[in-house]
Backbone as XML, in Angstrom:
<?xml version="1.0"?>
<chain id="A" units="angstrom">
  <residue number="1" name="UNK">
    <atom name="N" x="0.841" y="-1.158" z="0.000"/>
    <atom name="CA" x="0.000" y="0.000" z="0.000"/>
    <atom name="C" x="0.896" y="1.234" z="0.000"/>
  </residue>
  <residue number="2" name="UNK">
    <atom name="N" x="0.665" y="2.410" z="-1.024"/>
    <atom name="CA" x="0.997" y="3.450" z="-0.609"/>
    <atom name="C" x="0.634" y="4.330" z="0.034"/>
  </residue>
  <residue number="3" name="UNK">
    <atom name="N" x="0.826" y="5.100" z="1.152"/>
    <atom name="CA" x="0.789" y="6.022" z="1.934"/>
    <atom name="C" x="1.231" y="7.359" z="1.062"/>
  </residue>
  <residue number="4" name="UNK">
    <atom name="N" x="0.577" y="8.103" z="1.155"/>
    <atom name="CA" x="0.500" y="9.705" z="0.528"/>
    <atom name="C" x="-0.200" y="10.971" z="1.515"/>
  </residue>
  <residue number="5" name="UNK">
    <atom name="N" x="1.117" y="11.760" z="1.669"/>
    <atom name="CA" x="0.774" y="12.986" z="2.512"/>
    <atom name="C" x="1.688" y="13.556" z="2.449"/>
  </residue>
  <residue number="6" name="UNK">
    <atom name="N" x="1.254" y="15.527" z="1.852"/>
    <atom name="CA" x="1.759" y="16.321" z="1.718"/>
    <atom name="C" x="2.247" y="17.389" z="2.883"/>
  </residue>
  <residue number="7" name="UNK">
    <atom name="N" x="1.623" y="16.956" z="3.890"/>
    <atom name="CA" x="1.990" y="17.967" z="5.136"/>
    <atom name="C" x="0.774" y="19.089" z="5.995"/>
  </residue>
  <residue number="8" name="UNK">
    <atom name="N" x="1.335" y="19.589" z="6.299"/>
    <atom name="CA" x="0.313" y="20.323" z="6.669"/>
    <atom name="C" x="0.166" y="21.731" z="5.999"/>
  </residue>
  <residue number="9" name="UNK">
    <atom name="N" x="1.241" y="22.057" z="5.553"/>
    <atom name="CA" x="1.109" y="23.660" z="4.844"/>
    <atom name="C" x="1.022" y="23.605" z="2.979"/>
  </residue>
  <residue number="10" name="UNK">
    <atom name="N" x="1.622" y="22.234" z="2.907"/>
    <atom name="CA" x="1.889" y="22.104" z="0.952"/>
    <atom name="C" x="0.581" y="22.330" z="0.659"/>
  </residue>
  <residue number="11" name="UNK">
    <atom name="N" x="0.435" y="23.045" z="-0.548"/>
    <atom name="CA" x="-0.812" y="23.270" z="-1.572"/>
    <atom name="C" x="-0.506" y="23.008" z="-2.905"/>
  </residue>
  <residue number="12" name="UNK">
    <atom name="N" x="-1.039" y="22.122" z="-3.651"/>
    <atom name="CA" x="-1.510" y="22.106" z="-4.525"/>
    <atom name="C" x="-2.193" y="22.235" z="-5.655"/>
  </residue>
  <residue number="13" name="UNK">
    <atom name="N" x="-1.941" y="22.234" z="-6.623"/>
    <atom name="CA" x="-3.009" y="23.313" z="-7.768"/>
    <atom name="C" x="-4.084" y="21.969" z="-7.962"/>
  </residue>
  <residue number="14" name="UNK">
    <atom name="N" x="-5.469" y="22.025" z="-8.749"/>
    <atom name="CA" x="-5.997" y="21.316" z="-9.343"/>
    <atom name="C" x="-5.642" y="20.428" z="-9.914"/>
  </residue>
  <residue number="15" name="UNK">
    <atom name="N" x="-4.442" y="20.788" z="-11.425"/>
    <atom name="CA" x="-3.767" y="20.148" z="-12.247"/>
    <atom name="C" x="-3.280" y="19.288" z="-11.417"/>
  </residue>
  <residue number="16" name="UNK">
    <atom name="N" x="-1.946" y="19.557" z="-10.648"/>
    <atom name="CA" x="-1.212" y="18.737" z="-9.906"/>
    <atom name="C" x="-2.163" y="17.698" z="-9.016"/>
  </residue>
  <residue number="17" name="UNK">
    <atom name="N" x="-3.140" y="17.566" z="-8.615"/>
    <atom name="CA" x="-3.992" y="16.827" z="-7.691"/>
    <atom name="C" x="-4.807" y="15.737" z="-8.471"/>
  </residue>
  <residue number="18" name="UNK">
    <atom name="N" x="-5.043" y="16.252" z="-9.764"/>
    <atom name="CA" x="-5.390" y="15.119" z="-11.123"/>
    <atom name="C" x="-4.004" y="14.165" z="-11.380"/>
  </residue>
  <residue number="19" name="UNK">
    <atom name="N" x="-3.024" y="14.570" z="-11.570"/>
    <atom name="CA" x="-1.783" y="14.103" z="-12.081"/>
    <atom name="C" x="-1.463" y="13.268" z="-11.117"/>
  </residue>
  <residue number="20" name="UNK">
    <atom name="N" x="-1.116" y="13.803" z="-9.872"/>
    <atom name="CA" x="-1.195" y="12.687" z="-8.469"/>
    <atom name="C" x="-2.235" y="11.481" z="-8.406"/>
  </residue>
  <residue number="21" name="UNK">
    <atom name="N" x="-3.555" y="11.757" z="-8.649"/>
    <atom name="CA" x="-4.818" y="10.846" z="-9.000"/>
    <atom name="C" x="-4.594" y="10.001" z="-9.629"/>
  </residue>
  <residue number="22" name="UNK">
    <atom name="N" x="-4.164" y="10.278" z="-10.918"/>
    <atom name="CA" x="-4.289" y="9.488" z="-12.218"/>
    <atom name="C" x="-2.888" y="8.424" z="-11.662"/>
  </residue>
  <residue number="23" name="UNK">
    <atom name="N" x="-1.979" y="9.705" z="-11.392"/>
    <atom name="CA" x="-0.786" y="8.042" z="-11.312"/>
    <atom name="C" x="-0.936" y="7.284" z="-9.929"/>
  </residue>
  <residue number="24" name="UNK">
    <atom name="N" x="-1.627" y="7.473" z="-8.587"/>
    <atom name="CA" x="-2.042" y="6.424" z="-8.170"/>
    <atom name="C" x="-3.029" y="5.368" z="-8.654"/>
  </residue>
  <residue number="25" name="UNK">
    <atom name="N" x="-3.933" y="5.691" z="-9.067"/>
    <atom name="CA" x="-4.838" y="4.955" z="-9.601"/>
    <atom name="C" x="-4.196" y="3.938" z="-10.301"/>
  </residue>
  <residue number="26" name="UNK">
    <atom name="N" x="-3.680" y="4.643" z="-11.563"/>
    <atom name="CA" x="-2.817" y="3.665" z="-12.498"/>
    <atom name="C" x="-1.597" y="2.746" z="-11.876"/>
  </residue>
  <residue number="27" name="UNK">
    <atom name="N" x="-1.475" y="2.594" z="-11.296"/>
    <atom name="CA" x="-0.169" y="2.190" z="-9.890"/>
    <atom name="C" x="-0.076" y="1.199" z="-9.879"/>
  </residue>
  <residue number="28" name="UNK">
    <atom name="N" x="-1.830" y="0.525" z="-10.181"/>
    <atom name="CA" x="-2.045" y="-0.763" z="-9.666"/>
    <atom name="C" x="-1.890" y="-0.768" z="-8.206"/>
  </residue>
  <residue number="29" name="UNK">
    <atom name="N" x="-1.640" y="-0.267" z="-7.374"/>
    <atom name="CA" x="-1.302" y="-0.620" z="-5.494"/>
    <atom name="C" x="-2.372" y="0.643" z="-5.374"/>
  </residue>
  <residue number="30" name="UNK">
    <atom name="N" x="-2.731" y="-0.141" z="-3.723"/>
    <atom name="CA" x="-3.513" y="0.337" z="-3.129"/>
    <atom name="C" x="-3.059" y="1.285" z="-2.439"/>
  </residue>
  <residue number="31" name="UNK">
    <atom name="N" x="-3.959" y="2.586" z="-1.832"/>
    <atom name="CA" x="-3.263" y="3.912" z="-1.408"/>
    <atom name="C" x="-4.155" y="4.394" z="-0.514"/>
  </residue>
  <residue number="32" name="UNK">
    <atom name="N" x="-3.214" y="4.986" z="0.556"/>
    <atom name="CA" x="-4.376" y="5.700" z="1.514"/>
    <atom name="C" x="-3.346" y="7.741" z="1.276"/>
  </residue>
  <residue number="33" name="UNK">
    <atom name="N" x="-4.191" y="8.035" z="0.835"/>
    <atom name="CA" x="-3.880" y="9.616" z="0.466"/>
    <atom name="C" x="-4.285" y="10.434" z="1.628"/>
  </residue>
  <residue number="34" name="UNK">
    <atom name="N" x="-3.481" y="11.335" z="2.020"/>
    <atom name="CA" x="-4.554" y="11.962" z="3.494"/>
    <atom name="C" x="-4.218" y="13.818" z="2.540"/>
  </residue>
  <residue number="35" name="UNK">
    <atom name="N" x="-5.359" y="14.565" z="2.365"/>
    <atom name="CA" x="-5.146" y="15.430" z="1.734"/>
    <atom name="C" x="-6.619" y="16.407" z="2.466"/>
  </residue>
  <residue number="36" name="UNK">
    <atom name="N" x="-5.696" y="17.525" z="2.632"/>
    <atom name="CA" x="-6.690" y="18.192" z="4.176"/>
    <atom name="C" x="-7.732" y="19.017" z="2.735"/>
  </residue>
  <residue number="37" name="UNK">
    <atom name="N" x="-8.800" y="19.273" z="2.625"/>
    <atom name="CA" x="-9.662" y="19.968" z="1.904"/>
    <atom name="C" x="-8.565" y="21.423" z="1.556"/>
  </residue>
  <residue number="38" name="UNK">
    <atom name="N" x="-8.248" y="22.148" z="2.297"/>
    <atom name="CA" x="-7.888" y="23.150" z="2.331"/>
    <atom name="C" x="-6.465" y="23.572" z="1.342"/>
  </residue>
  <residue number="39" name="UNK">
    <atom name="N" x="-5.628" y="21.863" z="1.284"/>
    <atom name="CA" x="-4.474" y="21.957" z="0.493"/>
    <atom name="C" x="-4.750" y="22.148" z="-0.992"/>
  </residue>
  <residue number="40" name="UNK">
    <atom name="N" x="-5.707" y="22.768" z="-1.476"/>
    <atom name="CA" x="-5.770" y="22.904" z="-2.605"/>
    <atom name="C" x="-5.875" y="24.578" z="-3.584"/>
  </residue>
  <residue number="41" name="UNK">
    <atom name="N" x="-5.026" y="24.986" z="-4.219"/>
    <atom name="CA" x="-5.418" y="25.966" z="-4.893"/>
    <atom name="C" x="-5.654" y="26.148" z="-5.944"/>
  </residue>
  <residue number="42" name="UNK">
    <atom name="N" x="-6.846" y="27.272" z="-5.894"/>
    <atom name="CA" x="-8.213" y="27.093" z="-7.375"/>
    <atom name="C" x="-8.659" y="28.490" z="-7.668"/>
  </residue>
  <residue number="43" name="UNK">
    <atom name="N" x="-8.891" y="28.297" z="-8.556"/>
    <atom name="CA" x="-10.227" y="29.684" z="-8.972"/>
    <atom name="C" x="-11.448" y="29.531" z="-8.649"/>
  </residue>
  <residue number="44" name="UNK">
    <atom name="N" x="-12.394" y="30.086" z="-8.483"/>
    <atom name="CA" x="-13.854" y="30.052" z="-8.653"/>
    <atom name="C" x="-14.354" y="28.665" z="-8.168"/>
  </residue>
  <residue number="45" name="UNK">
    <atom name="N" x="-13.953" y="28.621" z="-7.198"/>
    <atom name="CA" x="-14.551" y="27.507" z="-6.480"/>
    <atom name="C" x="-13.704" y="26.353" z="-6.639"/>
  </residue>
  <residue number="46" name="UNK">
    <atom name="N" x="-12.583" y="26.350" z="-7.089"/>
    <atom name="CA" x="-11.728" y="24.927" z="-7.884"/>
    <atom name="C" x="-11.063" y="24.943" z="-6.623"/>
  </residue>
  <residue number="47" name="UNK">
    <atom name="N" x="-11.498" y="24.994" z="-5.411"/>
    <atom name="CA" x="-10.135" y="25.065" z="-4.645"/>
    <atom name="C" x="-10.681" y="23.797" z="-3.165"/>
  </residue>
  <residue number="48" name="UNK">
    <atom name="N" x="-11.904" y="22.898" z="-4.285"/>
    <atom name="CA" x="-12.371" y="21.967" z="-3.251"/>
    <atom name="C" x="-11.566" y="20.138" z="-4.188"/>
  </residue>
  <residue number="49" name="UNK">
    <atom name="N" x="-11.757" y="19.376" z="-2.961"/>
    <atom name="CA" x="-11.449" y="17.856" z="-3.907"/>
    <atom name="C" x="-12.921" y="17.670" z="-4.501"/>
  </residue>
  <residue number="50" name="UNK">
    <atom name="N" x="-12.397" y="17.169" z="-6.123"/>
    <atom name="CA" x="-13.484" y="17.311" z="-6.354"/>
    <atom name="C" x="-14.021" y="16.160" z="-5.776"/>
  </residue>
  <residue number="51" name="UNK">
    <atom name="N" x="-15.720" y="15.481" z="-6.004"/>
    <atom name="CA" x="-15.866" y="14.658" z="-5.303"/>
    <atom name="C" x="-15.794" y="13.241" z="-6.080"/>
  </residue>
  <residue number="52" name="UNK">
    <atom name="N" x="-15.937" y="13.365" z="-7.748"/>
    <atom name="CA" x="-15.511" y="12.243" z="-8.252"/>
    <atom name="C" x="-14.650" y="12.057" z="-8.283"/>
  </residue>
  <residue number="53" name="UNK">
    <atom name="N" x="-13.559" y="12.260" z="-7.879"/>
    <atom name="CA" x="-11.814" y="12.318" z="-7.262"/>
    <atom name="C" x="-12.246" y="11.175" z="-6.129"/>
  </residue>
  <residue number="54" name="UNK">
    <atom name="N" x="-13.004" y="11.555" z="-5.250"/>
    <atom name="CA" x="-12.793" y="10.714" z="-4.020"/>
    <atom name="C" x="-13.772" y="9.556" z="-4.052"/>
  </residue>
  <residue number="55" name="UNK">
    <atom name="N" x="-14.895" y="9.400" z="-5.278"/>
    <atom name="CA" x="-15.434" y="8.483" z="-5.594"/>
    <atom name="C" x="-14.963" y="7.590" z="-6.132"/>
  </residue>
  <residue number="56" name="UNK">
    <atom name="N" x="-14.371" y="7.819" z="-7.247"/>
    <atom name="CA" x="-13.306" y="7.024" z="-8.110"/>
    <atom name="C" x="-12.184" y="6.253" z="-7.173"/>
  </residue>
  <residue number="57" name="UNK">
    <atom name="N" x="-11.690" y="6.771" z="-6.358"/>
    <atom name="CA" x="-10.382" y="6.546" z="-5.727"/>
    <atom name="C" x="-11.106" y="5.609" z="-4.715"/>
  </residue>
  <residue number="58" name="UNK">
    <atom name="N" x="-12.331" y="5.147" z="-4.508"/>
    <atom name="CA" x="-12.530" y="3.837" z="-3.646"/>
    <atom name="C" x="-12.076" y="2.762" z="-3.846"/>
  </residue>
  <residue number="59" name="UNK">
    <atom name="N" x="-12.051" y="2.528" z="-5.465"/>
    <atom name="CA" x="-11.683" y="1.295" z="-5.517"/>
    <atom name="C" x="-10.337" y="0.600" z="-5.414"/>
  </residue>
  <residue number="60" name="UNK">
    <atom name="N" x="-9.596" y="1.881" z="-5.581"/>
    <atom name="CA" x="-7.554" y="1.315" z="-5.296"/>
    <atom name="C" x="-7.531" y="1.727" z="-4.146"/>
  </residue>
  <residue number="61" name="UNK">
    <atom name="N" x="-8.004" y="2.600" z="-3.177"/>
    <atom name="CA" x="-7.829" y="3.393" z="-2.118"/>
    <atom name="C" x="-8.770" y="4.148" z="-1.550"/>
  </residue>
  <residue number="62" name="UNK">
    <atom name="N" x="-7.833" y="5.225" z="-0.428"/>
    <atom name="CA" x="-8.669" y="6.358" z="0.544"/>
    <atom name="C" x="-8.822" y="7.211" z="0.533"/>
  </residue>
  <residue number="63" name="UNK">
    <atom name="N" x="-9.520" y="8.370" z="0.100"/>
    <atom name="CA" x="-9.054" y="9.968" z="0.483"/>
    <atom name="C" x="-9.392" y="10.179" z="1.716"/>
  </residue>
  <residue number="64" name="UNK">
    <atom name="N" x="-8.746" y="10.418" z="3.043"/>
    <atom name="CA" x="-9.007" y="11.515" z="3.972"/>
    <atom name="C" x="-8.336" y="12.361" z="4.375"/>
  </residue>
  <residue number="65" name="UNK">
    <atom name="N" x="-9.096" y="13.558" z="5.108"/>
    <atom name="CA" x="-8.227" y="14.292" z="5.881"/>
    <atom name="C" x="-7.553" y="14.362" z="6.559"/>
  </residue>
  <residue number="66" name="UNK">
    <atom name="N" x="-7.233" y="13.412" z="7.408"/>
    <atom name="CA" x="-6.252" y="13.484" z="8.660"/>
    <atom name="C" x="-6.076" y="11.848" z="8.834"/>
  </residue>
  <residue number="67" name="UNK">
    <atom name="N" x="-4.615" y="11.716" z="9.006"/>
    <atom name="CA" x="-4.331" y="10.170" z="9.527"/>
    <atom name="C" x="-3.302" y="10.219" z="10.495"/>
  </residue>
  <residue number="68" name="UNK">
    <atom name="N" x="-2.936" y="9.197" z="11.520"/>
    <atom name="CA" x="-2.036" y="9.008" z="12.151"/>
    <atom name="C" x="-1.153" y="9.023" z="11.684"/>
  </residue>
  <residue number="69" name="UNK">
    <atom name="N" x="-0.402" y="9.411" z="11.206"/>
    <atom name="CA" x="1.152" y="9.397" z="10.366"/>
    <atom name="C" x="1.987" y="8.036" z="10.844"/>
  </residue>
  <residue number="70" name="UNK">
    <atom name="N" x="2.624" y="8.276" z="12.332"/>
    <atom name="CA" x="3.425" y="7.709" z="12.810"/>
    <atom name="C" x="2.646" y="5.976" z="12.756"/>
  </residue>
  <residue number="71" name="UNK">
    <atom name="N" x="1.587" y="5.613" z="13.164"/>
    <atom name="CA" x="0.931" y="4.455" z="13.358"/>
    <atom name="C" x="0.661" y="3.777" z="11.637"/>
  </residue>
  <residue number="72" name="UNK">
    <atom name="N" x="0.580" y="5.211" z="10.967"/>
    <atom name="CA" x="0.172" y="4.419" z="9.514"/>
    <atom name="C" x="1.418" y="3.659" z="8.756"/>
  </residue>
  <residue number="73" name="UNK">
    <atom name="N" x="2.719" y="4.527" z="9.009"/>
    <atom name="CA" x="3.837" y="4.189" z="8.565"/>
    <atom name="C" x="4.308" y="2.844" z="9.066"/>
  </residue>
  <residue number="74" name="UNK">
    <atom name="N" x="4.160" y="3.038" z="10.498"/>
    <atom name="CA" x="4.464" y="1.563" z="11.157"/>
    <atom name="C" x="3.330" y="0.501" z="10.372"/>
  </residue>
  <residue number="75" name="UNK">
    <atom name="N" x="2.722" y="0.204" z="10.087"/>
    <atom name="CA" x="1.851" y="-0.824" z="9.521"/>
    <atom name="C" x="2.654" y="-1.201" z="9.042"/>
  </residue>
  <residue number="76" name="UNK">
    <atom name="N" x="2.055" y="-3.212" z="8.827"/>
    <atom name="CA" x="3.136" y="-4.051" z="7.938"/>
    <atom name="C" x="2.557" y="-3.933" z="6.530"/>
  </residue>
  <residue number="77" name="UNK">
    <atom name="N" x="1.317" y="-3.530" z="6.019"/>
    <atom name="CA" x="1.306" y="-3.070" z="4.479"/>
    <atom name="C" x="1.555" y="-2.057" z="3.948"/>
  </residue>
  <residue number="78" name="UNK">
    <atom name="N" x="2.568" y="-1.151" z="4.787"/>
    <atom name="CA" x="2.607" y="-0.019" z="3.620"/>
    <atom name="C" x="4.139" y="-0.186" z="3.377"/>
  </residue>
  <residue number="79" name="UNK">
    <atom name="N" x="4.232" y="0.071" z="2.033"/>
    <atom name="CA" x="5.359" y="-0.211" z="1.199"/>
    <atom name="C" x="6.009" y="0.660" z="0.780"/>
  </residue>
  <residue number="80" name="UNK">
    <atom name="N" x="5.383" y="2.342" z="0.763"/>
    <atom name="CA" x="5.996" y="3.405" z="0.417"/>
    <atom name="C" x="4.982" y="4.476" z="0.529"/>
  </residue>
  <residue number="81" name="UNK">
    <atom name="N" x="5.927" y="5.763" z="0.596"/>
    <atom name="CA" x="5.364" y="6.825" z="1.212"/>
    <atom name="C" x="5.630" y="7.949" z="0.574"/>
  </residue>
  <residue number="82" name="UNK">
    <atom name="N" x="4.602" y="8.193" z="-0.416"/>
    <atom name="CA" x="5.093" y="9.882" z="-1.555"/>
    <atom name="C" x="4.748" y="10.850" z="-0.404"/>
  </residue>
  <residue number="83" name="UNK">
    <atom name="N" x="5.814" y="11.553" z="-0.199"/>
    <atom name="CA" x="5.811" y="12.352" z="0.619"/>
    <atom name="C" x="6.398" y="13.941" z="0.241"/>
  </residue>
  <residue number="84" name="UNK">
    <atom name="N" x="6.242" y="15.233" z="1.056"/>
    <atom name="CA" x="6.310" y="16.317" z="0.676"/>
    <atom name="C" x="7.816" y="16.896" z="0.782"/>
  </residue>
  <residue number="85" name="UNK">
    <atom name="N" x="8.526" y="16.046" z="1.754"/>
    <atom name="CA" x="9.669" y="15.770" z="2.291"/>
    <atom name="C" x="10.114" y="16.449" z="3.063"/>
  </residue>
  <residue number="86" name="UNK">
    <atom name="N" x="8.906" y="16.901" z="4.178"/>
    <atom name="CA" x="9.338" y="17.432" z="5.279"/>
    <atom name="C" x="10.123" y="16.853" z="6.609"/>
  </residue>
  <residue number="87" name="UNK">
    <atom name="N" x="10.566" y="17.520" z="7.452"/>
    <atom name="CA" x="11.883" y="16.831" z="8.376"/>
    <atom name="C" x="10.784" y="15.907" z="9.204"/>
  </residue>
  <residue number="88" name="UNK">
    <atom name="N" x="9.917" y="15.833" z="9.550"/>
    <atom name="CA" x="9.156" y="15.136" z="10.453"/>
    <atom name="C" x="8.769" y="13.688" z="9.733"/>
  </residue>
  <residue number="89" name="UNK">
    <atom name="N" x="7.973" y="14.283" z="8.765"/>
    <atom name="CA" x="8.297" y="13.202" z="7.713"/>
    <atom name="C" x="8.888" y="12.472" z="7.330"/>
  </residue>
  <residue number="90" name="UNK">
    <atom name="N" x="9.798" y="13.294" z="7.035"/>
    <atom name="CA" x="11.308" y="12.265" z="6.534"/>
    <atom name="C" x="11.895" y="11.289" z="7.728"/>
  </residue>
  <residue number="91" name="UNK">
    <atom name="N" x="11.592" y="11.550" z="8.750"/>
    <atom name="CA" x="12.747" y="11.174" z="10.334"/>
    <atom name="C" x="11.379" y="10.062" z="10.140"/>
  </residue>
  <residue number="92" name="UNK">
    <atom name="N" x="10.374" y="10.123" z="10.092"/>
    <atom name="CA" x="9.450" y="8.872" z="11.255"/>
    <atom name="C" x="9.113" y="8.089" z="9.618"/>
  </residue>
  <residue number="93" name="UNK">
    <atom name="N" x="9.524" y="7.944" z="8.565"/>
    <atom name="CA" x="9.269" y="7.540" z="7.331"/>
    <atom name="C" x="10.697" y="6.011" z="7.538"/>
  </residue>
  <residue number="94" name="UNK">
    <atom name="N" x="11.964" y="7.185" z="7.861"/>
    <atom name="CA" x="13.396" y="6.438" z="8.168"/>
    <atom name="C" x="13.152" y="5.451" z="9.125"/>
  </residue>
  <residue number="95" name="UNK">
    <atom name="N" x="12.548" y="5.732" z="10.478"/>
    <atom name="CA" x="12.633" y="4.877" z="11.496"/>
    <atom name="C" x="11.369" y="3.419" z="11.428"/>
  </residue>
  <residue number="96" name="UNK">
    <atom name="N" x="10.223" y="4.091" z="10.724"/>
    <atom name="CA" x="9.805" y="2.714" z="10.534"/>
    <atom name="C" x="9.841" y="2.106" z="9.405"/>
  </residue>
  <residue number="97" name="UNK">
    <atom name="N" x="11.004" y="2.438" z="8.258"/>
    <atom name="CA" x="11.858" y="1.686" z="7.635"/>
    <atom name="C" x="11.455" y="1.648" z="6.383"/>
  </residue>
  <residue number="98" name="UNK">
    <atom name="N" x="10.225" y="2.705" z="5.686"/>
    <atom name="CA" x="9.190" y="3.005" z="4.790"/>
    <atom name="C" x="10.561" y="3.568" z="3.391"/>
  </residue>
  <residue number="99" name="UNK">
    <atom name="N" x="10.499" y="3.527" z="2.062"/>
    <atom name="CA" x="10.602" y="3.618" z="0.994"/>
    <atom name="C" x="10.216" y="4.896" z="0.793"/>
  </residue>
  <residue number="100" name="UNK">
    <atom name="N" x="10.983" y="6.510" z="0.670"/>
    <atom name="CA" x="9.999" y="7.738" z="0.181"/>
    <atom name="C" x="9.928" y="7.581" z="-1.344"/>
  </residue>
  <residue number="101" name="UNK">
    <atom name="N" x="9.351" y="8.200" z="-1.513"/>
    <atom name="CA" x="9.232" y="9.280" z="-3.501"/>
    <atom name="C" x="9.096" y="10.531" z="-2.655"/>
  </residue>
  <residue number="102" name="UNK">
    <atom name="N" x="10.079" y="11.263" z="-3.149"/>
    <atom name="CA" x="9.634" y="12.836" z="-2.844"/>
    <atom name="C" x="9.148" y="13.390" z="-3.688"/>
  </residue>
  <residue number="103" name="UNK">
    <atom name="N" x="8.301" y="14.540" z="-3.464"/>
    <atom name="CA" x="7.619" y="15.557" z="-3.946"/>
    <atom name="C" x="7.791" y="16.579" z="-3.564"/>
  </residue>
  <residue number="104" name="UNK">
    <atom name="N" x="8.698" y="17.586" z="-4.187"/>
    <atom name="CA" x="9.212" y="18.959" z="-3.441"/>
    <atom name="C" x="8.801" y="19.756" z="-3.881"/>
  </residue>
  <residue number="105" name="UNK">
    <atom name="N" x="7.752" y="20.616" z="-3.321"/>
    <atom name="CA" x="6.732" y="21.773" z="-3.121"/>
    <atom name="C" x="7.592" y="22.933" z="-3.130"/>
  </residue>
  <residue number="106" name="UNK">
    <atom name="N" x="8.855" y="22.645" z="-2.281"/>
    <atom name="CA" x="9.633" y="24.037" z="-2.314"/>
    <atom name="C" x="10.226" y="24.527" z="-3.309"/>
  </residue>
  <residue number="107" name="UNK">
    <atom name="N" x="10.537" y="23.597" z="-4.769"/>
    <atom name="CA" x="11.544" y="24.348" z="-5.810"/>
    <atom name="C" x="10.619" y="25.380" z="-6.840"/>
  </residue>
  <residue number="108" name="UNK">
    <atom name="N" x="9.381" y="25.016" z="-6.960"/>
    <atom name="CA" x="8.287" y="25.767" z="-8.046"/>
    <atom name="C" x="8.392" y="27.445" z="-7.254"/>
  </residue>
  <residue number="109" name="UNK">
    <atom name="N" x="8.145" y="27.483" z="-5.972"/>
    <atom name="CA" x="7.640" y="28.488" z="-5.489"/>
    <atom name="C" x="9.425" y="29.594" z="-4.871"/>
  </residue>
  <residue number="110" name="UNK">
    <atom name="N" x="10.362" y="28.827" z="-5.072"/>
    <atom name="CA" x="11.135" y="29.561" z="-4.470"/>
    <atom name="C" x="12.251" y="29.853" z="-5.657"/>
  </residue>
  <residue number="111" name="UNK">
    <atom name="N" x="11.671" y="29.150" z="-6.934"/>
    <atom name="CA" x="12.035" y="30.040" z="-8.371"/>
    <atom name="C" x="11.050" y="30.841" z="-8.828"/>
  </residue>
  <residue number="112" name="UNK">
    <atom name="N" x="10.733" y="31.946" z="-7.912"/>
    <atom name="CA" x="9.938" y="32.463" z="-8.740"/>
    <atom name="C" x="10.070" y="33.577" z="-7.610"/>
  </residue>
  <residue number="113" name="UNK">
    <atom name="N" x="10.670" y="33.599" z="-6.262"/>
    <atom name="CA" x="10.708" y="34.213" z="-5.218"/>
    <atom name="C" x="9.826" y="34.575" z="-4.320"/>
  </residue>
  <residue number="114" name="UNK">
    <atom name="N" x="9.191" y="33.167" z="-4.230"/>
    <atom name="CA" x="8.177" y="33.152" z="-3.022"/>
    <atom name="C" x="8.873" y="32.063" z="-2.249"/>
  </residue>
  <residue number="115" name="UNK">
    <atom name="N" x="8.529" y="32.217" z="-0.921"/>
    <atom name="CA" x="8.962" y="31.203" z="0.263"/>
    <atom name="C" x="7.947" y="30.909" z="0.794"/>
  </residue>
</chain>
């Protein structure tokens, strides 16, 4: 199973949250995604999951908002963890011995001179 969580502050555009979708789905492995409503940025209302996003995604997996991090990682089915690659993250990912993919939120926004 993959485990997927961006953190608590990463945001996401629409695009990027389809693209994430599509390649879990396609993965073949099962996924528990924890993605807070709020991590998303949109126009005109685009700034919700949509809900056939989280309909669709029953059948390989989970969408919710909030998970135990530390307890989910420890599980004996999860196999890897796309993560945002924050230090908290990264440290309790290492210790219960989890596989990352990073996803770094920080290089888009800090070429362009935002922090």
């Amino acid at each position: 199973m993959i485990y997927v969580s961006f953190g608590s502050i990463t945001v996401v555009s629409r695009e990027q949250l389809l693209e994430f979708w599509h390649g879990l789905v396609n993965s073949g492995h099962r996924f528990l995604w924890v993605m807070r409503p709020d991590s998303i940025v949109g126009e005109g209302g685009q700034s919700q999951i949509p809900k056939e996003l989280e309909e669709n995604a029953k059948a390989m997996g989970y969408m919710v908002g909030w998970a135990p991090q530390e307890e989910v990682l420890n599980h004996e089915a999860v196999g890897g963890f796309l993560t945002h690659s924050g230090w908290n993250s990264t440290l309790e990912s290492i210790v219960a011995g989890v596989p990352m993919i990073f996803y770094s939120d920080h290089i888009p926004f800090e070429s362009v001179g935002l922090s």
